[in-house]
PDB file as gemmi writes it, atoms N, CA and C in Angstrom:
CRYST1    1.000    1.000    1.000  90.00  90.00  90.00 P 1                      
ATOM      1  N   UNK A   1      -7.426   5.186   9.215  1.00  0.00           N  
ATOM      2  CA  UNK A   1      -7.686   4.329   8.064  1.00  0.00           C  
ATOM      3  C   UNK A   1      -7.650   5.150   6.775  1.00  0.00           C  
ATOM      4  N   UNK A   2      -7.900   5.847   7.095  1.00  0.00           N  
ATOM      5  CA  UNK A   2      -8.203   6.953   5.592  1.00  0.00           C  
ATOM      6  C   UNK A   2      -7.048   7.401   5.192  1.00  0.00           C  
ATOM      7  N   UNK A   3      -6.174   7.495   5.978  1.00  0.00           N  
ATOM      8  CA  UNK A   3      -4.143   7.721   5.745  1.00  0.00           C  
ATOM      9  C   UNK A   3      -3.936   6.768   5.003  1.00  0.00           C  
ATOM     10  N   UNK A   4      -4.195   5.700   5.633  1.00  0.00           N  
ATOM     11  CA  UNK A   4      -3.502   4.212   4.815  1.00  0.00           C  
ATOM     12  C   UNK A   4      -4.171   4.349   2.822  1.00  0.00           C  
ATOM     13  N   UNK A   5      -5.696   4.659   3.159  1.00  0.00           N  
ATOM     14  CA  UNK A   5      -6.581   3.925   1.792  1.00  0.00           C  
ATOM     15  C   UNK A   5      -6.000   5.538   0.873  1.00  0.00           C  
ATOM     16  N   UNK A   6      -5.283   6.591   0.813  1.00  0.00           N  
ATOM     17  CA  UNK A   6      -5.062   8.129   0.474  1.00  0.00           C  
ATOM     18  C   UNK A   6      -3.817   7.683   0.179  1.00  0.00           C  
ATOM     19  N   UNK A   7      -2.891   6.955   0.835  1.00  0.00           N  
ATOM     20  CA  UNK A   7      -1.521   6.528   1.104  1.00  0.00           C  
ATOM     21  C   UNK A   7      -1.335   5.247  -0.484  1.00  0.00           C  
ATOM     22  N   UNK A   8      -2.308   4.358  -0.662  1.00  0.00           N  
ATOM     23  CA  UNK A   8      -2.570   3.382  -1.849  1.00  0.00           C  
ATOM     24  C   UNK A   8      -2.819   3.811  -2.848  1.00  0.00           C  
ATOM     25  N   UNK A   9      -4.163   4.714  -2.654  1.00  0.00           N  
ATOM     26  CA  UNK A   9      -4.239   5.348  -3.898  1.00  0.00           C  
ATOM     27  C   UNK A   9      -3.247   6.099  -4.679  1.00  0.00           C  
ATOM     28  N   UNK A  10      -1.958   7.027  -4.070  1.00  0.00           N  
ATOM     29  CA  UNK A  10      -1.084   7.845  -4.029  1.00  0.00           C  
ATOM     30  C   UNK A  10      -0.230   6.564  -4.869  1.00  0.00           C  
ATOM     31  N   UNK A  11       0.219   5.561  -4.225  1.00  0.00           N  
ATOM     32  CA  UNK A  11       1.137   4.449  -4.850  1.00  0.00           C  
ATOM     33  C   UNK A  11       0.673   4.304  -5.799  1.00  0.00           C  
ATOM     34  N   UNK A  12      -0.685   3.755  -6.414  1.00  0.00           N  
ATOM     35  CA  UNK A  12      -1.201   3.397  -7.641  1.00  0.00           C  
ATOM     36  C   UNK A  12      -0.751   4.524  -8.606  1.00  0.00           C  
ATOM     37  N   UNK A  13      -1.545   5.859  -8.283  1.00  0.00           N  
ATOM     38  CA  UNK A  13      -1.420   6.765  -9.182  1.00  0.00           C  
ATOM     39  C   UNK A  13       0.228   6.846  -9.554  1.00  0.00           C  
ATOM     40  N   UNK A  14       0.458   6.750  -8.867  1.00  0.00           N  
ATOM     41  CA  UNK A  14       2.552   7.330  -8.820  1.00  0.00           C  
ATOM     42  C   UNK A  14       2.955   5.931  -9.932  1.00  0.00           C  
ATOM     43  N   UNK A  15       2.406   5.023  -9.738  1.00  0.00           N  
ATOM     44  CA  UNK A  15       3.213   3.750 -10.398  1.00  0.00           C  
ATOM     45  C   UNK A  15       2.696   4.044 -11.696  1.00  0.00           C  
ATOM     46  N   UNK A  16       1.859   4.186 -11.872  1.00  0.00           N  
ATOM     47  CA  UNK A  16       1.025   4.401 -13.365  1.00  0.00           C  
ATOM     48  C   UNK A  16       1.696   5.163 -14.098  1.00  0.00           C  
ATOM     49  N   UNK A  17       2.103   6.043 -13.216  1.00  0.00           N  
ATOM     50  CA  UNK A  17       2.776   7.364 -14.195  1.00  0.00           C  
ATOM     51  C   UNK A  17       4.173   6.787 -14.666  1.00  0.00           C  
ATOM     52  N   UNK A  18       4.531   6.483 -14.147  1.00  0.00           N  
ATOM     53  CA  UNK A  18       6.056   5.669 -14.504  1.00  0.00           C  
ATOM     54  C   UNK A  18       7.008   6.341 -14.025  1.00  0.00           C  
ATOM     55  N   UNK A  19       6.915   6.689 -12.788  1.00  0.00           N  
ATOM     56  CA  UNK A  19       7.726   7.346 -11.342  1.00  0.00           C  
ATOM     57  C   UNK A  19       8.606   6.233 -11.421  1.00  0.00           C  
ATOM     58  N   UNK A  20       9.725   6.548 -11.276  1.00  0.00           N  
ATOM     59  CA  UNK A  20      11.267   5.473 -10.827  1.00  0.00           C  
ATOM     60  C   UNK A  20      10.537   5.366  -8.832  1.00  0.00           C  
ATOM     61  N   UNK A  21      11.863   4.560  -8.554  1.00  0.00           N  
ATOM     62  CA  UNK A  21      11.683   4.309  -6.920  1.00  0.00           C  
ATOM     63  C   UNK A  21      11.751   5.329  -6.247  1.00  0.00           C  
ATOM     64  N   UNK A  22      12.543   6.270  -6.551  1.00  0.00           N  
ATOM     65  CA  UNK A  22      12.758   7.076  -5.819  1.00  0.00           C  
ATOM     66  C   UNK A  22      12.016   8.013  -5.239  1.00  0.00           C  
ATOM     67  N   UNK A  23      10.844   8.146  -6.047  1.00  0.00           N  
ATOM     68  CA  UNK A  23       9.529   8.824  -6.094  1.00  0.00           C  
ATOM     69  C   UNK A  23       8.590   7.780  -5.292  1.00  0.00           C  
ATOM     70  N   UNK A  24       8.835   6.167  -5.591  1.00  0.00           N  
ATOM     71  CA  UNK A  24       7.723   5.036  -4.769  1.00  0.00           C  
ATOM     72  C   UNK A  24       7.857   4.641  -3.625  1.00  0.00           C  
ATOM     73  N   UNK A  25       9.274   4.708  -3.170  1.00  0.00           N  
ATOM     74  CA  UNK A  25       9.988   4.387  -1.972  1.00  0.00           C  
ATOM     75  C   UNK A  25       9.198   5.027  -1.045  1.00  0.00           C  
ATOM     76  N   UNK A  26       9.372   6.337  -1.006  1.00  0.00           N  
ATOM     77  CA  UNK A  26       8.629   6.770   0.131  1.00  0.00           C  
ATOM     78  C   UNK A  26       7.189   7.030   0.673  1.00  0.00           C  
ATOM     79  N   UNK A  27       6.918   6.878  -0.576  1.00  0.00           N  
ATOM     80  CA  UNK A  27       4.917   6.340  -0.713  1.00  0.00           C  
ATOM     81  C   UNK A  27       4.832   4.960   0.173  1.00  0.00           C  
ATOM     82  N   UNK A  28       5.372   4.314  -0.381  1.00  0.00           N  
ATOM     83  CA  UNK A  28       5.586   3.050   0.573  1.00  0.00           C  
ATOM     84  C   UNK A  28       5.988   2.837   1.898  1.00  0.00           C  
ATOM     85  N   UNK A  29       6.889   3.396   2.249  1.00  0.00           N  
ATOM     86  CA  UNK A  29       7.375   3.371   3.383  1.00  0.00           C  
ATOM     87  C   UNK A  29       6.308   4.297   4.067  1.00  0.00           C  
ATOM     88  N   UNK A  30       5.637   5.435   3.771  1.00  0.00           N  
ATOM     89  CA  UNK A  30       4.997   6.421   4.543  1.00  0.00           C  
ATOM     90  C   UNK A  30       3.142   5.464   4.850  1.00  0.00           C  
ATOM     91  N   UNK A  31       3.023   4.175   3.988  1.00  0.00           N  
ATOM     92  CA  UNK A  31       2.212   3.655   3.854  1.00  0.00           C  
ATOM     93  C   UNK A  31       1.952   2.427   5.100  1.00  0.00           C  
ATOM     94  N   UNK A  32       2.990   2.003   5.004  1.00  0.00           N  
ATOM     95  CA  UNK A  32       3.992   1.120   6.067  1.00  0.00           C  
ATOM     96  C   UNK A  32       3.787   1.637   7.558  1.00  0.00           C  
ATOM     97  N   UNK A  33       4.401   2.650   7.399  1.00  0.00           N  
ATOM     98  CA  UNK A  33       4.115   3.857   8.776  1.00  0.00           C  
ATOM     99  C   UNK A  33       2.625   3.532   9.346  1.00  0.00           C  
ATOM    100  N   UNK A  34       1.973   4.473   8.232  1.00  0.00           N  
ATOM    101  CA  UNK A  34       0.443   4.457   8.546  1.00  0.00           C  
ATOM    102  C   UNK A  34      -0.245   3.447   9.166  1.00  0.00           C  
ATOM    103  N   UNK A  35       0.122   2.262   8.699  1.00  0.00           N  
ATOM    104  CA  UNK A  35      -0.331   0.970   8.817  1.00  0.00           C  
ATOM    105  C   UNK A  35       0.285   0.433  10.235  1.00  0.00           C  
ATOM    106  N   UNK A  36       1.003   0.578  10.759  1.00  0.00           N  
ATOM    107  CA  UNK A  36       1.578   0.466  11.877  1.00  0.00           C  
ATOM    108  C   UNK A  36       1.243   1.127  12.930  1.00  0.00           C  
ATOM    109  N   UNK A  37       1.216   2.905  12.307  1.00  0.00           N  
ATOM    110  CA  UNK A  37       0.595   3.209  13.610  1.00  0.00           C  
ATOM    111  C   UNK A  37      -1.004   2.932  13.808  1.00  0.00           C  
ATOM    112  N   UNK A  38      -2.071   2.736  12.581  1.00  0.00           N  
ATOM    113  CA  UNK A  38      -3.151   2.244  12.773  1.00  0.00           C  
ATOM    114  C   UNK A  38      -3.336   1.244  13.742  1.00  0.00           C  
ATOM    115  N   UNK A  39      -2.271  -0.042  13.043  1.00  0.00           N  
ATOM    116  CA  UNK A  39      -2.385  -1.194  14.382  1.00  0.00           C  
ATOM    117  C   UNK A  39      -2.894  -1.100  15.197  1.00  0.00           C  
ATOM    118  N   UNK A  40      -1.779   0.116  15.853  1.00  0.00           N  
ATOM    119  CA  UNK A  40      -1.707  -0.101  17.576  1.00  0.00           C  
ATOM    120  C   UNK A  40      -3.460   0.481  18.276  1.00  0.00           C  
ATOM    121  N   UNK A  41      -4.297   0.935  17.932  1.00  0.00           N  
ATOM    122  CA  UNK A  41      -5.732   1.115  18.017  1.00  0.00           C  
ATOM    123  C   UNK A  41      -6.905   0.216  17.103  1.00  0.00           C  
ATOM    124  N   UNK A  42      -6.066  -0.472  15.997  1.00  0.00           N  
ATOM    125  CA  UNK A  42      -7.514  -1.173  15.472  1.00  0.00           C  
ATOM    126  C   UNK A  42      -7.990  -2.183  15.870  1.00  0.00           C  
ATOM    127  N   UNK A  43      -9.226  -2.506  15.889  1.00  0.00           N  
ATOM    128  CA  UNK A  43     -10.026  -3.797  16.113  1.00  0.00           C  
ATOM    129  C   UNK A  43      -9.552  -4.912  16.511  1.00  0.00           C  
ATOM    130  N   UNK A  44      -9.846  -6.076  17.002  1.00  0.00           N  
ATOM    131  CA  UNK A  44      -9.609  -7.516  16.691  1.00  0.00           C  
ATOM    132  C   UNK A  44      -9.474  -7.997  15.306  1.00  0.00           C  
ATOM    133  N   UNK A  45     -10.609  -7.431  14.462  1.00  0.00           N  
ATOM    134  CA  UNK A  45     -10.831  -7.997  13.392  1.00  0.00           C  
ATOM    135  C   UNK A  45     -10.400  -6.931  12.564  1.00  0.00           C  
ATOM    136  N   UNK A  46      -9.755  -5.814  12.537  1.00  0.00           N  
ATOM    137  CA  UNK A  46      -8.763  -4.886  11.722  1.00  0.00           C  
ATOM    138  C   UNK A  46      -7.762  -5.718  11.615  1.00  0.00           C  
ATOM    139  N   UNK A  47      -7.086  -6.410  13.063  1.00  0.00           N  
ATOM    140  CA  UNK A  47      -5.732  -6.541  13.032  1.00  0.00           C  
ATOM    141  C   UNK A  47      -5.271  -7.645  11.813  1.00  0.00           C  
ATOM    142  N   UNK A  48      -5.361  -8.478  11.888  1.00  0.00           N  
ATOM    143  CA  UNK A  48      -5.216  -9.318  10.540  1.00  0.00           C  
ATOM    144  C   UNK A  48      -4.922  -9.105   9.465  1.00  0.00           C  
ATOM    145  N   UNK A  49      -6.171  -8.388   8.844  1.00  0.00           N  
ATOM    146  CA  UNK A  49      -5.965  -7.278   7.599  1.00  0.00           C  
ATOM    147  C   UNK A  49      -4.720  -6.421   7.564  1.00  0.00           C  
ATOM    148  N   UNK A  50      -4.553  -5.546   8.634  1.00  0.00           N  
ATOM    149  CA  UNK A  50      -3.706  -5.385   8.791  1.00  0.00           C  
ATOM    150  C   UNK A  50      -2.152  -5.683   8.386  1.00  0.00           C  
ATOM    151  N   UNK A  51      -2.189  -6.561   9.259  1.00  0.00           N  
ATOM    152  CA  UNK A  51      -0.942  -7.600   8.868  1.00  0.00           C  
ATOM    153  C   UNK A  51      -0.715  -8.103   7.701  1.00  0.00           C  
ATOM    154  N   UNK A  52      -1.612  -8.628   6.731  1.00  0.00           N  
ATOM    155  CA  UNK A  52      -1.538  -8.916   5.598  1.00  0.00           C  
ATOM    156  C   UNK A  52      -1.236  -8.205   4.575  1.00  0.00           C  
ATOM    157  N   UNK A  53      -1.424  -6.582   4.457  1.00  0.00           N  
ATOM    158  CA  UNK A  53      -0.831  -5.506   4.490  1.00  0.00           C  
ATOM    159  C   UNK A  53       0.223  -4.868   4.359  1.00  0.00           C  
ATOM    160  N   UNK A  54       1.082  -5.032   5.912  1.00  0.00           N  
ATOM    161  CA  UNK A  54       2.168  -4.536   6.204  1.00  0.00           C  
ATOM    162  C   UNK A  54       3.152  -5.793   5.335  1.00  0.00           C  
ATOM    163  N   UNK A  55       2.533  -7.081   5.544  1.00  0.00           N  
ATOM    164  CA  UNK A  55       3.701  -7.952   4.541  1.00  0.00           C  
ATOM    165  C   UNK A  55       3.671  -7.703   2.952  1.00  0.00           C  
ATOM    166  N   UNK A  56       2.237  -7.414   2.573  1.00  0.00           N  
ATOM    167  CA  UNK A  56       2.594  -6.626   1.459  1.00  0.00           C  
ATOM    168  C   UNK A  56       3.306  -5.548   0.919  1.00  0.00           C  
ATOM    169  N   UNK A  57       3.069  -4.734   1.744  1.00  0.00           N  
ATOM    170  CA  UNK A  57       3.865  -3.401   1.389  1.00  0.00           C  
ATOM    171  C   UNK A  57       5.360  -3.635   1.909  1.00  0.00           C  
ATOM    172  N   UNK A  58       5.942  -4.505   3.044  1.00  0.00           N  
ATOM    173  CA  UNK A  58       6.957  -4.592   2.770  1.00  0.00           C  
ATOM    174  C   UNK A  58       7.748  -5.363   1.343  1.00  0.00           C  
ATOM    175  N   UNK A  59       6.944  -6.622   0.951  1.00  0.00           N  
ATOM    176  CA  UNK A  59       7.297  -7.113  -0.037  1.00  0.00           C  
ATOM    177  C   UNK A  59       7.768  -5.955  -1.504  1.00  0.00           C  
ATOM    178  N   UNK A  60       6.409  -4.818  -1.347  1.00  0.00           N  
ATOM    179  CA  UNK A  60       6.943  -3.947  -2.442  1.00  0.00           C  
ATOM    180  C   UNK A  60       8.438  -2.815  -1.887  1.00  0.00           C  
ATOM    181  N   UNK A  61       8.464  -3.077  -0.629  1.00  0.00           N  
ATOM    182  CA  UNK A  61       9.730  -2.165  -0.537  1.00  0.00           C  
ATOM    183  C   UNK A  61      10.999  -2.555  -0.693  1.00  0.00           C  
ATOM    184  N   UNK A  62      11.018  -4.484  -0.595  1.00  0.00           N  
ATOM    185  CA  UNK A  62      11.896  -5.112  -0.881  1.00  0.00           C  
ATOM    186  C   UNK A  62      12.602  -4.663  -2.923  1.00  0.00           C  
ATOM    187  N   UNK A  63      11.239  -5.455  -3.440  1.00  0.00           N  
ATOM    188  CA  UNK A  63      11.378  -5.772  -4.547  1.00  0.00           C  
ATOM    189  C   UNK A  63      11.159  -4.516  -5.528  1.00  0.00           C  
ATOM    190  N   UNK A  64      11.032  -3.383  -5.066  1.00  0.00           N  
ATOM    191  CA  UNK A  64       9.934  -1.644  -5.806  1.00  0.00           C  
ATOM    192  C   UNK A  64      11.395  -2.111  -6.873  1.00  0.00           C  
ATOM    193  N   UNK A  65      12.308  -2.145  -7.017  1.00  0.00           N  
ATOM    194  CA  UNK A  65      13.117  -1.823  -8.330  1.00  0.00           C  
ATOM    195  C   UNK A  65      12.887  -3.081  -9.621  1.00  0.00           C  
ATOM    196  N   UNK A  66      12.621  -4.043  -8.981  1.00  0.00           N  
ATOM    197  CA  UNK A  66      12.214  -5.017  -9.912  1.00  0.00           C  
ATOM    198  C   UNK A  66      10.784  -4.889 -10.247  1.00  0.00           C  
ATOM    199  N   UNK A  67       9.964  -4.156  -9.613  1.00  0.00           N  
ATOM    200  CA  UNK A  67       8.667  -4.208 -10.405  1.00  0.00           C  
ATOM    201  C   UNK A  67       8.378  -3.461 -10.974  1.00  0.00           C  
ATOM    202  N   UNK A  68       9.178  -1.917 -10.660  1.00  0.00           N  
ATOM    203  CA  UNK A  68       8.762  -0.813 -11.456  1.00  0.00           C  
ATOM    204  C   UNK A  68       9.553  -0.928 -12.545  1.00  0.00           C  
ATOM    205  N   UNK A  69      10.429  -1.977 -13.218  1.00  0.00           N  
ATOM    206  CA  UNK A  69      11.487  -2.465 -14.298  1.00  0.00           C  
ATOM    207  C   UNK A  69      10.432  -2.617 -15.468  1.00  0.00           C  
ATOM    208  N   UNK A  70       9.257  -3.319 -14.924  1.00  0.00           N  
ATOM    209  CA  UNK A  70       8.404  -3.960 -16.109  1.00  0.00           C  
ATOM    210  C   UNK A  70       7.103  -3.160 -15.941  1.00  0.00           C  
ATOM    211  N   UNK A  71       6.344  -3.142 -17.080  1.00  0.00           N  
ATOM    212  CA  UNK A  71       5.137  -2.494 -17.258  1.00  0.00           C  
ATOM    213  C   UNK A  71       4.159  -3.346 -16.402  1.00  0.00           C  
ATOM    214  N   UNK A  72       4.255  -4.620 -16.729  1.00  0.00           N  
ATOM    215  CA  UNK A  72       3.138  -5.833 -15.781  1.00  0.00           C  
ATOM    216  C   UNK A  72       3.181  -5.244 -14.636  1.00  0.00           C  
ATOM    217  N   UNK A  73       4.896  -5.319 -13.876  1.00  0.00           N  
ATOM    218  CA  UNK A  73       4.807  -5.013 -12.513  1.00  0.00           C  
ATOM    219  C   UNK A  73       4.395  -3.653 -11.784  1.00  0.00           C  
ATOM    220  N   UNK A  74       4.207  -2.827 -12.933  1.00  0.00           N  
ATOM    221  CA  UNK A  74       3.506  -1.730 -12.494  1.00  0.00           C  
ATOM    222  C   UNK A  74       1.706  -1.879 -12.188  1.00  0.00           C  
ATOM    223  N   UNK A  75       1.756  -2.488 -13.147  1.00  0.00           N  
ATOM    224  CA  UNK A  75       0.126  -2.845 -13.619  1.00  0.00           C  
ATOM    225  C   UNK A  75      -0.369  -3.297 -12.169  1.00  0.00           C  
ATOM    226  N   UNK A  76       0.647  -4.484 -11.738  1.00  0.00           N  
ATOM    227  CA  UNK A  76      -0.136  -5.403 -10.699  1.00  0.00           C  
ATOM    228  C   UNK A  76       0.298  -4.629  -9.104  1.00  0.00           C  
ATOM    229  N   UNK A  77       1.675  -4.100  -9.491  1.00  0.00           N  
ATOM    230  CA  UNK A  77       1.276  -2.974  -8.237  1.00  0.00           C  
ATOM    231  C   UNK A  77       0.343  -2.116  -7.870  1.00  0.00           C  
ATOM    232  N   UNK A  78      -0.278  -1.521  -8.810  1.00  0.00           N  
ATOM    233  CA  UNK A  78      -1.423  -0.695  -9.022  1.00  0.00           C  
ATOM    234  C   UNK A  78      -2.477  -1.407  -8.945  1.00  0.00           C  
ATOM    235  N   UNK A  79      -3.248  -2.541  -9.269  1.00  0.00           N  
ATOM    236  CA  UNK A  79      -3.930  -3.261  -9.377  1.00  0.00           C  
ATOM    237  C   UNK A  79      -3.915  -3.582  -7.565  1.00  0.00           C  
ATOM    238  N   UNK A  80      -2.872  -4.592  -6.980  1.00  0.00           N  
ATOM    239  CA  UNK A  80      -2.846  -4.858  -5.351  1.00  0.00           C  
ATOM    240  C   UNK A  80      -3.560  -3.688  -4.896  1.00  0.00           C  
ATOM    241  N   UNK A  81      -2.371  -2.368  -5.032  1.00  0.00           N  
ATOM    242  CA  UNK A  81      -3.236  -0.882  -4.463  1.00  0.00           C  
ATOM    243  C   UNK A  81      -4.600  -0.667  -4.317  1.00  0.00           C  
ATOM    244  N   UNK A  82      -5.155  -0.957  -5.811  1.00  0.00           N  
ATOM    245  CA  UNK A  82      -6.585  -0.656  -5.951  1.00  0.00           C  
ATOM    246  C   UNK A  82      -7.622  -2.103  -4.770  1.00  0.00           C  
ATOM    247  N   UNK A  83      -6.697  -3.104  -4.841  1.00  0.00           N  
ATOM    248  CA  UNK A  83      -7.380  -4.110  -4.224  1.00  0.00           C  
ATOM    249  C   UNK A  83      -7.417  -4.025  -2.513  1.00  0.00           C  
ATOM    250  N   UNK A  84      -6.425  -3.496  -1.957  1.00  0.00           N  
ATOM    251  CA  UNK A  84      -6.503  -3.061  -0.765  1.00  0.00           C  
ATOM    252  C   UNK A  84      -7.255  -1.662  -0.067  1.00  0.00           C  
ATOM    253  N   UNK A  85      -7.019  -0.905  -1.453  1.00  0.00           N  
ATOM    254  CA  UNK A  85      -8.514   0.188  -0.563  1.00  0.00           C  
ATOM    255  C   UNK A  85      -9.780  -0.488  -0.934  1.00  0.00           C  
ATOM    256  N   UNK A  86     -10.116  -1.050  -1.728  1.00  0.00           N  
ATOM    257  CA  UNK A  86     -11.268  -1.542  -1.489  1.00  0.00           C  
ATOM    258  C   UNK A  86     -11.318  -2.732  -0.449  1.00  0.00           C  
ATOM    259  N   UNK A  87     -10.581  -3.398   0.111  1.00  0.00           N  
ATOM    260  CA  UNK A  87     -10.637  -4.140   1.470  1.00  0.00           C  
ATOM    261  C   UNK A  87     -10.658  -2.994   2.302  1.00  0.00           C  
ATOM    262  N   UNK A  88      -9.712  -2.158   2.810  1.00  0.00           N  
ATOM    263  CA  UNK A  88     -10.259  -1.329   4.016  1.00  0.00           C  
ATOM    264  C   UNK A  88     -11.031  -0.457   3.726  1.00  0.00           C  
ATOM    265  N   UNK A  89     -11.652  -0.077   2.654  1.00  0.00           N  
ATOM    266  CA  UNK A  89     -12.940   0.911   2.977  1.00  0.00           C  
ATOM    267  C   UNK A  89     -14.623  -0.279   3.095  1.00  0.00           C  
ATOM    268  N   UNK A  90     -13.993  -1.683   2.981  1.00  0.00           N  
ATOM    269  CA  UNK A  90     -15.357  -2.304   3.931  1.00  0.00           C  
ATOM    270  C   UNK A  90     -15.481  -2.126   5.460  1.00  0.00           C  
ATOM    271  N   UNK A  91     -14.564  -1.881   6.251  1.00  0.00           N  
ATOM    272  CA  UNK A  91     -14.383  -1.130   7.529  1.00  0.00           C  
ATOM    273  C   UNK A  91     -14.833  -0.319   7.666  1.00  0.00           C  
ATOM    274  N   UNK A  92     -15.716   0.310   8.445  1.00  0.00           N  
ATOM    275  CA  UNK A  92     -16.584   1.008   8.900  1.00  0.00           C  
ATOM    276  C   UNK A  92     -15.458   2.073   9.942  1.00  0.00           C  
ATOM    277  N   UNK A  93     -14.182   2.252   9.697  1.00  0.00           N  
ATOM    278  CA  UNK A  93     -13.552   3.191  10.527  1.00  0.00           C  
ATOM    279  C   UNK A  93     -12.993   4.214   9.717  1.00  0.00           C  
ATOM    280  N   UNK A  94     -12.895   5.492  10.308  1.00  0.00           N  
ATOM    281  CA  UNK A  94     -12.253   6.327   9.223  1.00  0.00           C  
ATOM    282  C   UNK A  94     -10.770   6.657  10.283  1.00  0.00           C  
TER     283      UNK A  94                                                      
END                                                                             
């Protein structure tokens, strides 16, 4: 868990700075990873979260060139980021 919430924070900070994709791509994708291999050991009640997650972060791997285009879409990428470590650090798993 602590890969994944190290892995968000890393995206936030990186988007803020005004990193192109090429620099976000693989924050993402390495985030993606994490989150996948977490899966396969978390909870009943991890898994969900989870999932909700992995469709997020794919959504940003789809779209990372159109959001890092605009300042908003940085904002609210960073913003999601910040909103998902604070969902998994209510989990009691490290």
């Amino acid at each position: 868990m602590q890969k994944i919430i190290s892995g968000l924070e890393e995206i936030a900070r990186t988007v803020k700075t005004g990193a192109d994709a090429s620099k976000t791509a693989p924050l993402v994708s390495a985030a993606r990873s994490s989150v996948a291999e977490f899966k396969k050991t978390a909870s009943e009640e991890a898994r969900p979260v989870m999932d909700r997650l992995d469709v997020e972060l794919s959504a940003w791997q789809m779209k990372l060139e159109v959001i890092l285009n605009e300042p908003v879409g940085r904002q609210g990428m960073a913003k999601h980021a910040h909103y998902w470590v604070e969902e998994l650090k209510k989990f009691k798993v490290s």
